[in-house]
C-alpha positions as a printed Julia matrix, in Angstrom:
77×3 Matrix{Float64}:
 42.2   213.38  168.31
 42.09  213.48  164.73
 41.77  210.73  162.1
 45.19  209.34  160.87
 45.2   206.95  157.7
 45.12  203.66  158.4
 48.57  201.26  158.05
 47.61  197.45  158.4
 51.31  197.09  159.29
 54.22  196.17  157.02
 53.98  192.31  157.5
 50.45  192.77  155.56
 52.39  195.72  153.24
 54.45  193.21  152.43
 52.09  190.12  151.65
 49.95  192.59  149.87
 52.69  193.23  147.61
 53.89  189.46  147.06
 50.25  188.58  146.26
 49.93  191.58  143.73
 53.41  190.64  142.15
 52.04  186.94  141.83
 49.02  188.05  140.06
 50.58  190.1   137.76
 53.42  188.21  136.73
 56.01  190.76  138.52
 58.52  190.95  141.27
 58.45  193.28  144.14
 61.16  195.16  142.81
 60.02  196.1   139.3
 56.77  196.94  141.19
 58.23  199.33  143.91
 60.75  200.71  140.63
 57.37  201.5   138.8
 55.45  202.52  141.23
 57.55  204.62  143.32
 60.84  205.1   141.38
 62.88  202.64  144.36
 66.07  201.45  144.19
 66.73  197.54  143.09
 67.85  197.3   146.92
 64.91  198.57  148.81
 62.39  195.62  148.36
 65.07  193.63  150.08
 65.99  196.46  152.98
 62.06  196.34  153.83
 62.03  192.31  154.08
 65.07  192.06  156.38
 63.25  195.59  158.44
 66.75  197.44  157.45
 64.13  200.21  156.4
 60.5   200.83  155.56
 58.12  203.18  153.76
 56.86  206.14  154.85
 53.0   206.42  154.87
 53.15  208.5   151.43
 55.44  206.07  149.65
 53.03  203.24  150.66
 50.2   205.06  149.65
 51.49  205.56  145.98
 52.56  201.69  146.17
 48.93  200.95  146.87
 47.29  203.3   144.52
 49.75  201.83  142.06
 48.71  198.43  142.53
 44.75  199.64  142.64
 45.38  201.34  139.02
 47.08  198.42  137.54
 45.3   195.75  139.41
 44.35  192.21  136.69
 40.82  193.05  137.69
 41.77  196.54  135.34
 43.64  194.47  132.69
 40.93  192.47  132.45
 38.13  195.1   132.26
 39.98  196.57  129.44
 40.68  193.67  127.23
């Protein structure tokens, strides 16, 4: 079998992305707006599990959050 990426699951996705949004003085949905051009609604649809993000959308969400991380802001100040 070949090697598939590796998803932690969406309850970490998710507390990932609250402790990221805490750090940085943001809310989920400016972050998942930035980072992935979502709706207002879809932060909420993926906390009730109405929906949730492919492997490529959580991908960019991650790679977002690595590029803008405080560790960066702070590296470049």
């Amino acid at each position: 079998m070949g090697m598939l990426p590796h998803f932690r699951g969406m309850e970490q996705f998710l507390a990932d992305i609250e402790e990221y949004c805490t750090a940085t003085a943001t809310t989920p949905q400016r972050l998942l707006r930035a980072s992935i051009g979502a709706g207002w609604g879809q932060w909420q649809k993926w906390k009730d599990g109405d929906s949730s993000p492919t492997m490529i959308v959580a991908d960019r969400v991650r790679a977002y959050m690595a590029k803008h991380s405080p560790a960066n802001a702070e590296g470049a100040a």
